[in-house]
Every structure is written in structure tokens, then in C-alpha cells.
KOLVEX-8250 format. One record per residue (C-alpha): x, y negated, z; residue number from 0; residue in three letters; chain. Coordinates in nm, 2 decimals, padded with zeros to 4 digits. Layout:
BEGIN
+--------+--------+--------+------+------+-------+
|      x |      y |      z | resi | resn | chain |
+--------+--------+--------+------+------+-------+
|      X |      Y |      Z |  NUM |  ALA |     A |
...
+--------+--------+--------+------+------+-------+
END
This chain:
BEGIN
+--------+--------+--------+------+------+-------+
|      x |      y |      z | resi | resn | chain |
+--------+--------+--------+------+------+-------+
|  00.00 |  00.00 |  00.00 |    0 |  UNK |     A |
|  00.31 | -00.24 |  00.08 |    1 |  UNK |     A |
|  00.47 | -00.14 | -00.26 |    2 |  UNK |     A |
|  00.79 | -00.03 | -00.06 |    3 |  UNK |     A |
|  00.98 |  00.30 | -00.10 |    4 |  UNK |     A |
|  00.93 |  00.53 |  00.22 |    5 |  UNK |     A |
|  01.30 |  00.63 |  00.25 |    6 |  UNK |     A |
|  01.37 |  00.23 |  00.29 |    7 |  UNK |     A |
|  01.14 |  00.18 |  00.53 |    8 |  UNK |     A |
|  01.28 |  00.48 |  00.77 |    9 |  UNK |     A |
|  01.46 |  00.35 |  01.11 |   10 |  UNK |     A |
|  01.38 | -00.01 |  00.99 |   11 |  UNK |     A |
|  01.25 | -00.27 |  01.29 |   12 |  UNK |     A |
|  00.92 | -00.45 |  01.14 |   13 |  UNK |     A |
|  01.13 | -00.76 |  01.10 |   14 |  UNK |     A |
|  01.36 | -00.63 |  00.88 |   15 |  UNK |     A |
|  01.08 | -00.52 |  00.64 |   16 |  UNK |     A |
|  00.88 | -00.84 |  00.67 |   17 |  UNK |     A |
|  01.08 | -01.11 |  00.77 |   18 |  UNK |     A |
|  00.80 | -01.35 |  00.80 |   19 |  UNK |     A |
|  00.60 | -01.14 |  01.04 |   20 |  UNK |     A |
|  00.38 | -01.31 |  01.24 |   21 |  UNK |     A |
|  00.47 | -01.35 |  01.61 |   22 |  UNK |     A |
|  00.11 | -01.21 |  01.69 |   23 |  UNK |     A |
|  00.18 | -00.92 |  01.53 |   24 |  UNK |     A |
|  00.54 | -00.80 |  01.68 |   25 |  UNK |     A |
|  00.32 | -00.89 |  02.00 |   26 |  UNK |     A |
|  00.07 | -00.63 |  01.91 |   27 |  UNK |     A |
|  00.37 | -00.41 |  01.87 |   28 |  UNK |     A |
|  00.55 | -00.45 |  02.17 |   29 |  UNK |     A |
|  00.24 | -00.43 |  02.38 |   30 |  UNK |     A |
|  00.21 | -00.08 |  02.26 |   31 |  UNK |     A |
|  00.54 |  00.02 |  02.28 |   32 |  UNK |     A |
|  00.58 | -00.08 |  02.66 |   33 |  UNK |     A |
|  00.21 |  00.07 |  02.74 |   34 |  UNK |     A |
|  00.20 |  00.36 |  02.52 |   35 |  UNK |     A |
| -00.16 |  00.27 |  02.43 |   36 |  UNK |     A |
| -00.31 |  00.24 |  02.09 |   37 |  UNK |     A |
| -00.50 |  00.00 |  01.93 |   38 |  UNK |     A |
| -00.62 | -00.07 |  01.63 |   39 |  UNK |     A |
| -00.66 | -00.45 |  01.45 |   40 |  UNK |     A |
| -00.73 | -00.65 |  01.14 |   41 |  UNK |     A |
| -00.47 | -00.95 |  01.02 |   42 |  UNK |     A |
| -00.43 | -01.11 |  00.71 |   43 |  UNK |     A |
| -00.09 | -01.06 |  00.53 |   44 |  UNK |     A |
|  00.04 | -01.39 |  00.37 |   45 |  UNK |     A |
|  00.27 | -01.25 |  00.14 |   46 |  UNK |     A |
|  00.02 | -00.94 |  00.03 |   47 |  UNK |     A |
| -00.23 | -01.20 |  00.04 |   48 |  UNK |     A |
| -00.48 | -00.93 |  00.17 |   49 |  UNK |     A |
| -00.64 | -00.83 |  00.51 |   50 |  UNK |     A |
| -00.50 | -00.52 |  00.66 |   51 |  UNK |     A |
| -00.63 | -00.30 |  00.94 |   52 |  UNK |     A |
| -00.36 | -00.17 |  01.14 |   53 |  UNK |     A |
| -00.35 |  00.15 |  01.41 |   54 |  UNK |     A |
| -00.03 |  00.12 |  01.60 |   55 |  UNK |     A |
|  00.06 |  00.40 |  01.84 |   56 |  UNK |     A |
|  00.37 |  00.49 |  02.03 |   57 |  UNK |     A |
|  00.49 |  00.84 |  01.97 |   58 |  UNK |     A |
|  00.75 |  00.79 |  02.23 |   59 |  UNK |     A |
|  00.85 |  00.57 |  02.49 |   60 |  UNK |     A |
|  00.98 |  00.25 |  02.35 |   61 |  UNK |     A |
|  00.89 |  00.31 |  01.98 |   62 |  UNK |     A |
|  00.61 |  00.19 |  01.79 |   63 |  UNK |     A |
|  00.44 |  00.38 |  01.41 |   64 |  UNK |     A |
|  00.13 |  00.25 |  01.27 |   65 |  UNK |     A |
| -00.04 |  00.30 |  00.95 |   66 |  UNK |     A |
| -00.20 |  00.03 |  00.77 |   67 |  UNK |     A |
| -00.50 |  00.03 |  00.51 |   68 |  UNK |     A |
| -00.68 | -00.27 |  00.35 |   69 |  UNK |     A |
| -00.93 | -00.41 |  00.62 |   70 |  UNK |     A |
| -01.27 | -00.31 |  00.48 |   71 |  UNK |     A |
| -01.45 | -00.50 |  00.78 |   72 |  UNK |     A |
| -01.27 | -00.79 |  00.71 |   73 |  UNK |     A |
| -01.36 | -00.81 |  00.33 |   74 |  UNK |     A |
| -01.74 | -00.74 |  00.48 |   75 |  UNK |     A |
| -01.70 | -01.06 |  00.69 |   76 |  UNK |     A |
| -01.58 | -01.27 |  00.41 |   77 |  UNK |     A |
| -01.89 | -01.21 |  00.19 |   78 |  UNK |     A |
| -02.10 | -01.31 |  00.49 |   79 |  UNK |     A |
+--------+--------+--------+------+------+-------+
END
């Protein structure tokens, strides 16, 4: 969905892949990895220019994954 090659995103921090991350976001991020909770969210993406629903998890202590999709509840609030 990012258009980037799996094997380049491996062992990469989130700001390396998208240096103009929003602060919000890494926030997100490290709330998960310090709580071990998961949550799930919509953001826009200014350089995708699309909405994105994110599920971030930590699969061990410390780390973060999360999976991204395009936000389908978002593009259903627009139209409204």
C-alpha cells in the first residue's frame, strides 16, 4: 500500500521510512510499545495524500508492528 519493497522496510525505525512522520503518530507508537496494548486509528498521510487506518501491536516488549489499510470510515466521513 506504501509502494515500498518489504526487504527495505525490515529493522527500519518508522522515521527512517517516513521522515515527516507526524509527532502524533510516533506517540501512538510508543504508547504501545511501553504498554504492550493495541489500538487501532485513522490519520491522514500527507505524502500518500490518503487516510490510513492503522492497528499497532507490540509483539514484544519495547517493539512496535502495525499494519495499515486505507481508512474506509474515514472516506465514509468525508462524503457526509
Amino acid at each position: 500500500m506504501t509502494g515500498y519493497i518489504l526487504k527495505r522496510t525490515l529493522c527500519r525505525t518508522v522515521k527512517e521510512l517516513f521522515p515527516g512522520i507526524s509527532p502524533d503518530l510516533i506517540d501512538n507508537f510508543n504508547k504501545v510499545a511501553a504498554s504492550g496494548e493495541s489500538v487501532l486509528f485513522d490519520f491522514y498521510n500527507d505524502d500518500l495524500k490518503r487516510w490510513r487506518e492503522i492497528y499497532a501491536y507490540s509483539p514484544q516488549k519495547d517493539l512496535v508492528a502495525y499494519t495499515l489499510k486505507t481508512s474506509l470510515t474515514a472516506k465514509r466521513l468525508r462524503r457526509n
